[in-house]
N, CA, C and O atoms as a GROMACS GRO file, in nm:
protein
  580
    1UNK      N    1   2.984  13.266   3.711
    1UNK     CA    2   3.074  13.351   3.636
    1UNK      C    3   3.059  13.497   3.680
    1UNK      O    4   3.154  13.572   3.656
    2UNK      N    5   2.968  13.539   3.731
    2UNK     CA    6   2.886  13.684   3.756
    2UNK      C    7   2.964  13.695   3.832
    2UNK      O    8   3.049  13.775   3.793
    3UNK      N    9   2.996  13.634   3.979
    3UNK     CA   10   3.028  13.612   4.100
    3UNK      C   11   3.166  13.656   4.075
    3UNK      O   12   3.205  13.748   4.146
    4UNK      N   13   3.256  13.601   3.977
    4UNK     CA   14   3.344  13.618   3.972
    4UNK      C   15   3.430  13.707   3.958
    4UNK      O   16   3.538  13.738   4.009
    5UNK      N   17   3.338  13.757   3.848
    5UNK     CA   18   3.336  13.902   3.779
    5UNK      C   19   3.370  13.968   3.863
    5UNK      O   20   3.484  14.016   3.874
    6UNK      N   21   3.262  13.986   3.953
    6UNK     CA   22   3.260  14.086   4.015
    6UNK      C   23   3.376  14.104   4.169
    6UNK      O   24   3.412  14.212   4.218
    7UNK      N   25   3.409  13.985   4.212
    7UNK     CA   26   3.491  13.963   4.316
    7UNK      C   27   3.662  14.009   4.264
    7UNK      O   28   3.749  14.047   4.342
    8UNK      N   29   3.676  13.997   4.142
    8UNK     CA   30   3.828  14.066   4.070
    8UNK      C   31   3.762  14.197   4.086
    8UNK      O   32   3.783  14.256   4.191
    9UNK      N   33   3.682  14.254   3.994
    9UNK     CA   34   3.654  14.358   4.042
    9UNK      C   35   3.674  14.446   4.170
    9UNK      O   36   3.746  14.546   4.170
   10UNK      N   37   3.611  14.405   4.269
   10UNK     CA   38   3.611  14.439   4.403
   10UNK      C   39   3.762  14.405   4.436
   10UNK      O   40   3.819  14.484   4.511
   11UNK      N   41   3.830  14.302   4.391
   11UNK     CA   42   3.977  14.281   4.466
   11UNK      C   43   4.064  14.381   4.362
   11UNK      O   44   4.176  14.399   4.410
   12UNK      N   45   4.049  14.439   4.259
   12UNK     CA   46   4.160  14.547   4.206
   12UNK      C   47   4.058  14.654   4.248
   12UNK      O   48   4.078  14.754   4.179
   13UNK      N   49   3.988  14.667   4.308
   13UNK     CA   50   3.962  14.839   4.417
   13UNK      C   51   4.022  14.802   4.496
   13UNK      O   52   4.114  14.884   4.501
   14UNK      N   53   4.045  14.706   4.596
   14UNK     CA   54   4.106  14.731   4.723
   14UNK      C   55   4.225  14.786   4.636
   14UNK      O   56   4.219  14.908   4.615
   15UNK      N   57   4.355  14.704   4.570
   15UNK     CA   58   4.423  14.680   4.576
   15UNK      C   59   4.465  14.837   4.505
   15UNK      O   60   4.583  14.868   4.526
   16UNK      N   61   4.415  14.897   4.456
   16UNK     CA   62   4.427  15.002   4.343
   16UNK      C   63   4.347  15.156   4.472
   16UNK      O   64   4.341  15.278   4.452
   17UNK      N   65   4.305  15.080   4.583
   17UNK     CA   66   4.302  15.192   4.679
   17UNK      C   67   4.093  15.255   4.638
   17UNK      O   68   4.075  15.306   4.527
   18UNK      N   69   4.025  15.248   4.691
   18UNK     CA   70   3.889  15.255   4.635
   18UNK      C   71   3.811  15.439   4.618
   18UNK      O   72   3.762  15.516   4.701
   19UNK      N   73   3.830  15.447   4.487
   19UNK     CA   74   3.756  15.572   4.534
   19UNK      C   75   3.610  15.553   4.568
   19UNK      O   76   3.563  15.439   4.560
   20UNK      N   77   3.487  15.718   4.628
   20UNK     CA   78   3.388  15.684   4.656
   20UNK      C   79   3.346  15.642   4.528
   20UNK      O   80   3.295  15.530   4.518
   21UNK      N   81   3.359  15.722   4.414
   21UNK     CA   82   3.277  15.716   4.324
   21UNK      C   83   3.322  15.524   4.268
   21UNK      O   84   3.229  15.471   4.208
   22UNK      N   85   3.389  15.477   4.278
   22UNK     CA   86   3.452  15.329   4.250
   22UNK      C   87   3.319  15.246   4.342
   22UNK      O   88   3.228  15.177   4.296
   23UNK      N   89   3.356  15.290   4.520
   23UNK     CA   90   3.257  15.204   4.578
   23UNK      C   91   3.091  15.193   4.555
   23UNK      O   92   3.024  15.091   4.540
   24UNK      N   93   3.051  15.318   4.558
   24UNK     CA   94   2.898  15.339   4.447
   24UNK      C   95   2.876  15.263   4.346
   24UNK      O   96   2.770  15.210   4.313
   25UNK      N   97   3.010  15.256   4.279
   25UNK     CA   98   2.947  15.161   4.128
   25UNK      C   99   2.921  15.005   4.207
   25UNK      O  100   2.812  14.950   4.193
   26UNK      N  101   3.034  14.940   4.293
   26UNK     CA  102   3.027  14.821   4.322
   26UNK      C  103   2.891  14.788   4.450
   26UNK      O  104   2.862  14.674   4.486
   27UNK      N  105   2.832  14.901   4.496
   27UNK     CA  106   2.757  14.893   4.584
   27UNK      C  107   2.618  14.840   4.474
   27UNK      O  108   2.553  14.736   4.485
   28UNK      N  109   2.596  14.979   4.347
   28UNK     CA  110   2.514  14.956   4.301
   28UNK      C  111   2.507  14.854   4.213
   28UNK      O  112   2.409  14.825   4.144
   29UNK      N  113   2.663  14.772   4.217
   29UNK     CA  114   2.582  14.621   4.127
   29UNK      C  115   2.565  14.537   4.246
   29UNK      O  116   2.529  14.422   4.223
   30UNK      N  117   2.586  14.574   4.381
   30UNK     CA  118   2.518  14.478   4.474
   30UNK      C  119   2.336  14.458   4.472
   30UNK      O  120   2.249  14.371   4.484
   31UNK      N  121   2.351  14.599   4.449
   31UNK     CA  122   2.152  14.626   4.463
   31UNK      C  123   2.125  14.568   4.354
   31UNK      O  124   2.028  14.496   4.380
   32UNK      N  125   2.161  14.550   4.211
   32UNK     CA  126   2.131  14.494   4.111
   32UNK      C  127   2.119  14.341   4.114
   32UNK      O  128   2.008  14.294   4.087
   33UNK      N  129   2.198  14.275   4.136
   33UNK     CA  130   2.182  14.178   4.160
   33UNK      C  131   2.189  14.062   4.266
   33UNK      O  132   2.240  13.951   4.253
   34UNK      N  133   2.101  14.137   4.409
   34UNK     CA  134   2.038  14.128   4.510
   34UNK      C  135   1.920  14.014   4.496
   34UNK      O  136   1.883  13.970   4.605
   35UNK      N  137   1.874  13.974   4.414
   35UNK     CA  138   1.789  13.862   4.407
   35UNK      C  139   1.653  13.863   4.567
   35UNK      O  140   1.627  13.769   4.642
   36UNK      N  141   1.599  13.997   4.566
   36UNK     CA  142   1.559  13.983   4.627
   36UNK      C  143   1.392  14.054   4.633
   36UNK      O  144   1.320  14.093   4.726
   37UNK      N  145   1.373  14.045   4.462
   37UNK     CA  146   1.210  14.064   4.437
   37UNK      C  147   1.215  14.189   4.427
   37UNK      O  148   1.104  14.230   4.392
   38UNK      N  149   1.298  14.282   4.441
   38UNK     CA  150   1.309  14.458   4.396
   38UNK      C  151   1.263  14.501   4.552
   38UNK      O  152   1.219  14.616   4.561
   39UNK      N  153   1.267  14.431   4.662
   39UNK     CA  154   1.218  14.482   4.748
   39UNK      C  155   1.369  14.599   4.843
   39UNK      O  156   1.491  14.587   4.833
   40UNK      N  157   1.320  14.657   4.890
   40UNK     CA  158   1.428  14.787   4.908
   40UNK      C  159   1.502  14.724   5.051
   40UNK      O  160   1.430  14.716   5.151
   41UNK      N  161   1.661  14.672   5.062
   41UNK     CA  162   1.688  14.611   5.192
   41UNK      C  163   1.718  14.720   5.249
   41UNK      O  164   1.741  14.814   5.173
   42UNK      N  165   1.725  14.745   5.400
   42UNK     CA  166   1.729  14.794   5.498
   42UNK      C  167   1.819  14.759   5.603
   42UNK      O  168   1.814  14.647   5.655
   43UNK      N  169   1.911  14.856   5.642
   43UNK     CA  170   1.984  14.830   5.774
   43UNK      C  171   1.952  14.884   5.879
   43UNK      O  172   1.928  15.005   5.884
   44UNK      N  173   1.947  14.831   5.949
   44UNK     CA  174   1.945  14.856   6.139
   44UNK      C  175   2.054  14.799   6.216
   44UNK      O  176   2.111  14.691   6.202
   45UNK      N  177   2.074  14.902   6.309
   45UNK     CA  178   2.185  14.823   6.366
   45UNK      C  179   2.150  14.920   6.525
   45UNK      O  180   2.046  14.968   6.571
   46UNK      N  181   2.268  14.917   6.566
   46UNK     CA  182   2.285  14.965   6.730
   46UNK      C  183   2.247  14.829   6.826
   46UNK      O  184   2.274  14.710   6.808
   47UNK      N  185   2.191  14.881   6.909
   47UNK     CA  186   2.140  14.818   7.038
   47UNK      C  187   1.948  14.780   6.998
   47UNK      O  188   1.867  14.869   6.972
   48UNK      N  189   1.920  14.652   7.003
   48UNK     CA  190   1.811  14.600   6.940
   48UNK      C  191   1.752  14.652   6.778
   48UNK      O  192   1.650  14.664   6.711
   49UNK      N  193   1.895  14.671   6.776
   49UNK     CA  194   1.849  14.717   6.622
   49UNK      C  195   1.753  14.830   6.591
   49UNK      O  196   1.679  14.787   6.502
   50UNK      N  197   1.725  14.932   6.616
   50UNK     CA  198   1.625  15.019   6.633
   50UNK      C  199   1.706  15.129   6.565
   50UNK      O  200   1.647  15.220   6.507
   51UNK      N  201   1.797  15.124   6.568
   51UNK     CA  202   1.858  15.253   6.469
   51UNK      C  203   1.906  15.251   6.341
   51UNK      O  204   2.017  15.211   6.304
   52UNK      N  205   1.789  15.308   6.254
   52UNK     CA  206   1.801  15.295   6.071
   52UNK      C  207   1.963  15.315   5.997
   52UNK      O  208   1.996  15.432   6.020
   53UNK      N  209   2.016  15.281   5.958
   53UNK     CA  210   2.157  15.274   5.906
   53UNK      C  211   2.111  15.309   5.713
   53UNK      O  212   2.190  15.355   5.631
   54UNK      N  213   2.039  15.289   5.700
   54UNK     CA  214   2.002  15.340   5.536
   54UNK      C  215   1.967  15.216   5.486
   54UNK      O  216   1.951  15.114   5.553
   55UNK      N  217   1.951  15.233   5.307
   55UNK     CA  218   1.888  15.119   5.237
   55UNK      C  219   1.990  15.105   5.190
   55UNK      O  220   2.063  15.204   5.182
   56UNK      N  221   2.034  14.984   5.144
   56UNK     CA  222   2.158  14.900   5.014
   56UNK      C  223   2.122  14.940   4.894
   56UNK      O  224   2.174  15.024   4.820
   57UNK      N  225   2.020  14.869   4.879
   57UNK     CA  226   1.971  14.910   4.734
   57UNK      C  227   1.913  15.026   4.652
   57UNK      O  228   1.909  15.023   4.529
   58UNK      N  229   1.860  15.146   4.738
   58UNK     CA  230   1.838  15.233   4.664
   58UNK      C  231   1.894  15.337   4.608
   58UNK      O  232   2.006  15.380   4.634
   59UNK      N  233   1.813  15.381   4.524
   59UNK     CA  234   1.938  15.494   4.411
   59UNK      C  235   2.034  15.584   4.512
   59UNK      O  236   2.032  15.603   4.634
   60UNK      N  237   2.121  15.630   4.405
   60UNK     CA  238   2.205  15.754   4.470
   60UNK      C  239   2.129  15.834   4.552
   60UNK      O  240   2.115  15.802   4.670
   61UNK      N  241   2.088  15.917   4.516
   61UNK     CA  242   1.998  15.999   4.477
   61UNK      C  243   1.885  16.008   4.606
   61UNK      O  244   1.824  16.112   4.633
   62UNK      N  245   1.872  15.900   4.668
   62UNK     CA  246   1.754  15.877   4.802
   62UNK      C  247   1.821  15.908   4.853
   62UNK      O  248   1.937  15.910   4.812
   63UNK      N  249   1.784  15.954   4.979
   63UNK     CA  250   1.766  16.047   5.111
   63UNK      C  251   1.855  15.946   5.186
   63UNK      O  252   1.966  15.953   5.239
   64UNK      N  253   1.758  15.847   5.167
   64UNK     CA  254   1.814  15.712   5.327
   64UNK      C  255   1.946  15.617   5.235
   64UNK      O  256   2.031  15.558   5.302
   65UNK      N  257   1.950  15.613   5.122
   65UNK     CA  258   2.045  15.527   5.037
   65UNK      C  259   2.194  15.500   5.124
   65UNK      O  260   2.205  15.579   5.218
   66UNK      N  261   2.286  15.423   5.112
   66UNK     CA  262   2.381  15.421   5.186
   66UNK      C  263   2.500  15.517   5.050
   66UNK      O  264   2.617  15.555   5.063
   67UNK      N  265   2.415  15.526   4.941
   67UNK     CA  266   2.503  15.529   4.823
   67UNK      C  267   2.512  15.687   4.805
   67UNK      O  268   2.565  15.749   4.712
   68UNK      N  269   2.452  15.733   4.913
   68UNK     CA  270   2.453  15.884   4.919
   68UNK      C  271   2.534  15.971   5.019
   68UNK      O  272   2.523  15.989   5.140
   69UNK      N  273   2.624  16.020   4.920
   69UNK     CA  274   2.754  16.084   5.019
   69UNK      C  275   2.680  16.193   5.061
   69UNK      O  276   2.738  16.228   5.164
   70UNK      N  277   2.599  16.257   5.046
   70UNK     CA  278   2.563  16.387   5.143
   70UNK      C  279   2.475  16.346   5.256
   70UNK      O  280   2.486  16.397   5.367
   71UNK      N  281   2.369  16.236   5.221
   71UNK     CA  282   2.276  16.166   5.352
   71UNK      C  283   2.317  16.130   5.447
   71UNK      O  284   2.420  16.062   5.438
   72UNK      N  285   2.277  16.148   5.544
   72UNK     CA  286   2.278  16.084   5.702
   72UNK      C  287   2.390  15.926   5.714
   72UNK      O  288   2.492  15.905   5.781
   73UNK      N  289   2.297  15.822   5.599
   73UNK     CA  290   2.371  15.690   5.555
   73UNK      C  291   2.485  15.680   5.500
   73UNK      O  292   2.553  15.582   5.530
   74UNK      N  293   2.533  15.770   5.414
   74UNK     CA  294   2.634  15.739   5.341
   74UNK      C  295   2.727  15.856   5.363
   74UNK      O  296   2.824  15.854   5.287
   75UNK      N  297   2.724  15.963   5.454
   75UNK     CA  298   2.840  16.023   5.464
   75UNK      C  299   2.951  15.953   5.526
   75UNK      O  300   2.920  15.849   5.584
   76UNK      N  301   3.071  15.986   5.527
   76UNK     CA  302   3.153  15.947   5.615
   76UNK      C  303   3.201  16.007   5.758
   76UNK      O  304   3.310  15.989   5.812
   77UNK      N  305   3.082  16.090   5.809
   77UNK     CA  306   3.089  16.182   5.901
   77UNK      C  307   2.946  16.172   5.964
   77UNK      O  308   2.900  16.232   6.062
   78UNK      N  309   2.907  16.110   5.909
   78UNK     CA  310   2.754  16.090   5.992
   78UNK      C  311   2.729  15.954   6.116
   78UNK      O  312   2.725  15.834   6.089
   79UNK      N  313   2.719  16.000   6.219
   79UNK     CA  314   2.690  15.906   6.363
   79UNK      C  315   2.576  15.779   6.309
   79UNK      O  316   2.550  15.692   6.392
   80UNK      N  317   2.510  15.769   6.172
   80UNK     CA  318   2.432  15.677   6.143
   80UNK      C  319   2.490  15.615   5.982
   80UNK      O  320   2.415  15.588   5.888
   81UNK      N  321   2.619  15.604   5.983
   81UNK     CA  322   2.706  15.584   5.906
   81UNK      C  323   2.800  15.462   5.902
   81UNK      O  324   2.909  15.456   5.960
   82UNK      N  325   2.727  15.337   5.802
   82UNK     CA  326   2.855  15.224   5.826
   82UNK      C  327   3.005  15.296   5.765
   82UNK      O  328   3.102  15.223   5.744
   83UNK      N  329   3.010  15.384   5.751
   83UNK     CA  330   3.121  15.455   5.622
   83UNK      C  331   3.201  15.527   5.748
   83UNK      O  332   3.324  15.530   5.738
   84UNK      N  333   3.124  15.600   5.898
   84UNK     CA  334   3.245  15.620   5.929
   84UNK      C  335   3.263  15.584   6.012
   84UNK      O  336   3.176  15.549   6.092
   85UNK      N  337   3.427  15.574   6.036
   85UNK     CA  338   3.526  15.475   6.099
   85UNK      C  339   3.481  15.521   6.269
   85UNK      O  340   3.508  15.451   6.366
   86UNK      N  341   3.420  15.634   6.274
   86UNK     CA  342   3.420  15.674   6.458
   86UNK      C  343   3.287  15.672   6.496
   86UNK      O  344   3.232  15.728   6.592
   87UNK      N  345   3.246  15.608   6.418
   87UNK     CA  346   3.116  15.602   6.488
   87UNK      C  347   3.063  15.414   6.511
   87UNK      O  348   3.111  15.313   6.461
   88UNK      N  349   2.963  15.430   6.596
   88UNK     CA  350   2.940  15.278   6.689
   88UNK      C  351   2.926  15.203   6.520
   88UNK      O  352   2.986  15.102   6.485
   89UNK      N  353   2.875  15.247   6.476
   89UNK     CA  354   2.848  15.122   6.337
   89UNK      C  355   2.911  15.088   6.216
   89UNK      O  356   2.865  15.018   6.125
   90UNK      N  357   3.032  15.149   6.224
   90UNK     CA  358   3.156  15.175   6.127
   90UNK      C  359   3.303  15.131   6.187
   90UNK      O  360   3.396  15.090   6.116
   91UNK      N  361   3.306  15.145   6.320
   91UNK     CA  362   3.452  15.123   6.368
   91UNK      C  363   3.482  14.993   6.328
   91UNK      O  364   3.400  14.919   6.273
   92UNK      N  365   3.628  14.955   6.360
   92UNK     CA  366   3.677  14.862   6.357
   92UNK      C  367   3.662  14.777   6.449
   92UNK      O  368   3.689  14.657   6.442
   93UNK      N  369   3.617  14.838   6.544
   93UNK     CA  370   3.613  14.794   6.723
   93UNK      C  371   3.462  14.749   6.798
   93UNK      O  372   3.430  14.660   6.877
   94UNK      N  373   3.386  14.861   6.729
   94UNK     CA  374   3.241  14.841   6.772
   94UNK      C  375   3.155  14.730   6.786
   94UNK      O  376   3.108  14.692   6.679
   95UNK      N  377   3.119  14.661   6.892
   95UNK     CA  378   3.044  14.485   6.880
   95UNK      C  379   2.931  14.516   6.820
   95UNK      O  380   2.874  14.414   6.781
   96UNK      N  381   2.862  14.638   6.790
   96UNK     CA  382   2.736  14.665   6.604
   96UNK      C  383   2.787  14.731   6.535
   96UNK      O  384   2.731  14.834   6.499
   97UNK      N  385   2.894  14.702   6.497
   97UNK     CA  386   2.975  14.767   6.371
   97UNK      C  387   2.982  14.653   6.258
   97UNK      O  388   3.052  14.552   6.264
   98UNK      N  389   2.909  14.682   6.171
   98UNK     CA  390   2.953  14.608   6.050
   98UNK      C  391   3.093  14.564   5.992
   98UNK      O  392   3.114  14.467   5.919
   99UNK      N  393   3.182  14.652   6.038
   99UNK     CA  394   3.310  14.653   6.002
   99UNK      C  395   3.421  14.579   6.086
   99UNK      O  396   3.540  14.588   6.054
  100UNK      N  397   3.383  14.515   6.180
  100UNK     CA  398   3.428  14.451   6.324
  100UNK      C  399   3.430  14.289   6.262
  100UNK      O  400   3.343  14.203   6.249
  101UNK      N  401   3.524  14.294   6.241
  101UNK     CA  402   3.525  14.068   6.217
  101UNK      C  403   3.525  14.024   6.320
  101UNK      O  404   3.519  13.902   6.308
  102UNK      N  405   3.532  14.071   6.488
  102UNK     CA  406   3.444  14.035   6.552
  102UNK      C  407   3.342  14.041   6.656
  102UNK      O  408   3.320  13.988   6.765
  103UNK      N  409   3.266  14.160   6.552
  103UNK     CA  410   3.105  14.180   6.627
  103UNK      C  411   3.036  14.080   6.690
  103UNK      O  412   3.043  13.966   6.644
  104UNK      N  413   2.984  14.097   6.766
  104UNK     CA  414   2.891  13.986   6.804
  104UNK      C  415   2.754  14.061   6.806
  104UNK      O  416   2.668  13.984   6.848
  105UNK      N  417   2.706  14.175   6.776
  105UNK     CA  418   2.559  14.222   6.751
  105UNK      C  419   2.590  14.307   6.612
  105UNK      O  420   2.581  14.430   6.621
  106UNK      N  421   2.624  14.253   6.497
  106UNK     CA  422   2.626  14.365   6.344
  106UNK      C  423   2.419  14.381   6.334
  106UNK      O  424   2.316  14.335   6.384
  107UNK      N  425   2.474  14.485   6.224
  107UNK     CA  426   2.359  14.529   6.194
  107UNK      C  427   2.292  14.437   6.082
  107UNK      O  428   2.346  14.368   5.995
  108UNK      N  429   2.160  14.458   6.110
  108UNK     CA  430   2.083  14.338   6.027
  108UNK      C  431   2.010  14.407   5.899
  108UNK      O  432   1.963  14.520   5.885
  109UNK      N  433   2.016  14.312   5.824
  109UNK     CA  434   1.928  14.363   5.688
  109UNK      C  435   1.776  14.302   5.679
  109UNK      O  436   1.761  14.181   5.691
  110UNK      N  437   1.678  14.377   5.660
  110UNK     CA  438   1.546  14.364   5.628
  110UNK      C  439   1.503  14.407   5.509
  110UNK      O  440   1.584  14.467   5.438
  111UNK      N  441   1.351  14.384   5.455
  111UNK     CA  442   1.342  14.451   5.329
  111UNK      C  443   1.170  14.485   5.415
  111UNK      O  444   1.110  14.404   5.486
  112UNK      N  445   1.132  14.599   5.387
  112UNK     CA  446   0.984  14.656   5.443
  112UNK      C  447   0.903  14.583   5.503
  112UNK      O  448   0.829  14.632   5.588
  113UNK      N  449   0.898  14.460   5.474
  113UNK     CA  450   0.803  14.356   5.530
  113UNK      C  451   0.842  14.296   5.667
  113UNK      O  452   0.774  14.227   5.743
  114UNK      N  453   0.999  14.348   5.680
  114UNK     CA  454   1.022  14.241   5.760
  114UNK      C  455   1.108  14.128   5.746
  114UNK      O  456   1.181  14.080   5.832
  115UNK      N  457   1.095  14.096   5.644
  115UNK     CA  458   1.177  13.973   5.590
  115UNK      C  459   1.343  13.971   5.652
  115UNK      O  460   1.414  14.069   5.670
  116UNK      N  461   1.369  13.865   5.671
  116UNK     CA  462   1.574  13.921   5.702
  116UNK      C  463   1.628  13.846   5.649
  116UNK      O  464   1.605  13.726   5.637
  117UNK      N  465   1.744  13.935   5.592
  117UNK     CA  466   1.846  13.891   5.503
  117UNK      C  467   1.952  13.873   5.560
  117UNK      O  468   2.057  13.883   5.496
  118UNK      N  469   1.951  13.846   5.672
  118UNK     CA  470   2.096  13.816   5.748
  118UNK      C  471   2.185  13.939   5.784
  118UNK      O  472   2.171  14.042   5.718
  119UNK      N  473   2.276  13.935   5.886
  119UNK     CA  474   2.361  14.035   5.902
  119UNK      C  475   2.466  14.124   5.803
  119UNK      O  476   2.512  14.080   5.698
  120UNK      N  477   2.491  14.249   5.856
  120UNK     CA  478   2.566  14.296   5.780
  120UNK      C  479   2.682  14.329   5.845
  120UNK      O  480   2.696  14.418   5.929
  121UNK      N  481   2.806  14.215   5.781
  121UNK     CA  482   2.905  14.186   5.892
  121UNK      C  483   3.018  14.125   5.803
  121UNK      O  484   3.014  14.047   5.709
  122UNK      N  485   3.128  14.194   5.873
  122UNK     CA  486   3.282  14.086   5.831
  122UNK      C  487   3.317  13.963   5.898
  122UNK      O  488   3.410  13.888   5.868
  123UNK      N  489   3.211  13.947   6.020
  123UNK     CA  490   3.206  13.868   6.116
  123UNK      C  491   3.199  13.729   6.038
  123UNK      O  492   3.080  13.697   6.028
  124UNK      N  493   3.267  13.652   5.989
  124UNK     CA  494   3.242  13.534   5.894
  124UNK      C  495   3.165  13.437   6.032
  124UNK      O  496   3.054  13.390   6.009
  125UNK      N  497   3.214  13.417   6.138
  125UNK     CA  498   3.247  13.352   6.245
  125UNK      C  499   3.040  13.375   6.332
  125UNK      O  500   2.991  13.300   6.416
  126UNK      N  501   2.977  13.490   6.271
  126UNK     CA  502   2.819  13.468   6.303
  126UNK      C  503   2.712  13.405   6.261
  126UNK      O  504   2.682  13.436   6.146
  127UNK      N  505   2.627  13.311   6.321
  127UNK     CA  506   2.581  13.277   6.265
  127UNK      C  507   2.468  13.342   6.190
  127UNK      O  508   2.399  13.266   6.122
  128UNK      N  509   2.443  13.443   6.192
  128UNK     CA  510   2.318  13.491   6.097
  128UNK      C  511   2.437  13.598   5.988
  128UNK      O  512   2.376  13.674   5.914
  129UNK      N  513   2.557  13.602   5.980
  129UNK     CA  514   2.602  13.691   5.884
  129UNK      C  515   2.541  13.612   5.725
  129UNK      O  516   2.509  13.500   5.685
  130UNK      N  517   2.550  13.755   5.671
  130UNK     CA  518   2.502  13.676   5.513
  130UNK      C  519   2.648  13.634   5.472
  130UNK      O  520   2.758  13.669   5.513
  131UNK      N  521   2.608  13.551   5.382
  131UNK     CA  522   2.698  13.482   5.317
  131UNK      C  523   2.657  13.491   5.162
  131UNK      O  524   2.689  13.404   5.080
  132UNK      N  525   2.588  13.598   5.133
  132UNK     CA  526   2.610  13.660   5.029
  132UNK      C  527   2.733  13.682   4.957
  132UNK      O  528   2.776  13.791   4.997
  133UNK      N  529   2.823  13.626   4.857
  133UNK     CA  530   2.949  13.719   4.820
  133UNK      C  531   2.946  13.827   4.798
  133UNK      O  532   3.034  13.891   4.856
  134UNK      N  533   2.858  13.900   4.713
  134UNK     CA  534   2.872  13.976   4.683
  134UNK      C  535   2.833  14.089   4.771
  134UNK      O  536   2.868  14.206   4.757
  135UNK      N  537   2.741  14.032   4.879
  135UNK     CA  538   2.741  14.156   4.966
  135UNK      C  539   2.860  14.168   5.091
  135UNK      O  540   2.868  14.243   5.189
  136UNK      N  541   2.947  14.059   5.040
  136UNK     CA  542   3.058  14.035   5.153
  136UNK      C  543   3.164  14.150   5.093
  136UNK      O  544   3.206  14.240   5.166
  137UNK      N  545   3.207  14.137   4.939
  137UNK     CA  546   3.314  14.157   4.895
  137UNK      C  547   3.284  14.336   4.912
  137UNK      O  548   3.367  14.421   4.942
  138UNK      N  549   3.150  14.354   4.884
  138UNK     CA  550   3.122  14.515   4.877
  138UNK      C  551   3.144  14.550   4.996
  138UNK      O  552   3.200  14.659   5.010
  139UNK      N  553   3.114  14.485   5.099
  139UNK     CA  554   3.115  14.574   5.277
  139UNK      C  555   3.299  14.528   5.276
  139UNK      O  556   3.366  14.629   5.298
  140UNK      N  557   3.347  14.458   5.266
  140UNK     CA  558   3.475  14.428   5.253
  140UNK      C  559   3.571  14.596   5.228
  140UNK      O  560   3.637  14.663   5.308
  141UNK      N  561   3.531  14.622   5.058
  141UNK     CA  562   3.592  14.726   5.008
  141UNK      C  563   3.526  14.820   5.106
  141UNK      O  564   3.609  14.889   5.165
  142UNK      N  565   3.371  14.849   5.149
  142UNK     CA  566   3.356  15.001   5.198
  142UNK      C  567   3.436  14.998   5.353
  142UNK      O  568   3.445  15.106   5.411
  143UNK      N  569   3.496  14.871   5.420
  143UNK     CA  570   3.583  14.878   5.582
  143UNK      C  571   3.702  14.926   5.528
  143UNK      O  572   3.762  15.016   5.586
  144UNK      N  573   3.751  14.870   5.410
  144UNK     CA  574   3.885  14.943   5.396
  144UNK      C  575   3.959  15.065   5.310
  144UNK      O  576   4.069  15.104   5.274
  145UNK      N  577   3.818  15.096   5.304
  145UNK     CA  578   3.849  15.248   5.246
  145UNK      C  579   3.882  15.351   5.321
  145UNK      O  580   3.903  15.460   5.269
   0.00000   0.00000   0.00000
């Protein structure tokens, strides 16, 4: 039922056009109910993955958060930015762009240890993309904003 909730949700932002402050809320019920021990996930992406893309889950308010419009992660003007459209990890075009349905290297999610949570990708068609909904429907709304 949660699932559901939240996928109308996410489908009247597209459809109603998403503000930031709209995608923040839907980002931060991704981190909420992430089921993933409170541990803080992590993106990397580029070329062997070596370049930090920010955390999913942490507050506004953090430095590295993706949920932070002035940080490095979450501007829409920042070169380490799934948010903007011209840079390698945001385009539409980019093969480590999260936003590419069809990447063939998206950026991967970890949580500090190491652990992986699968790609972070529109790429339905990879095999390591998550298949998370809810982290589908959220990267969904932040490509077509």
């Amino acid at each position: 039922m949660r699932v559901w909730r939240f996928a109308i949700v996410v489908g009247m932002l597209i459809l109603q056009g998403c503000s930031a402050a709209m995608l923040q809320a839907v980002a931060e019920g991704l981190a909420q109910s992430g089921g993933n021990g409170g541990q803080q996930l992590l993106i990397y992406g580029g070329t062997q993955h070596k370049i930090f893309l920010g955390c999913l889950n942490c507050s506004k308010g953090d430095q590295s958060s993706v949920l932070n419009n002035y940080g490095s992660f979450g501007s829409a003007y920042s070169g380490t930015s799934i948010f903007n459209r011209y840079s390698e990890h945001g385009s539409l075009y980019s093969a480590t762009s999260a936003c590419n349905a069809y990447a063939s290297d998206p950026p991967v999610i970890v949580d500090r240890n190491g652990k992986f949570y699968g790609r972070l990708t529109l790429n339905k068609y990879h095999s390591q993309a998550s298949r998370d909904g809810n982290t589908i429907a959220w990267l969904t709304a932040v490509c077509k904003s």
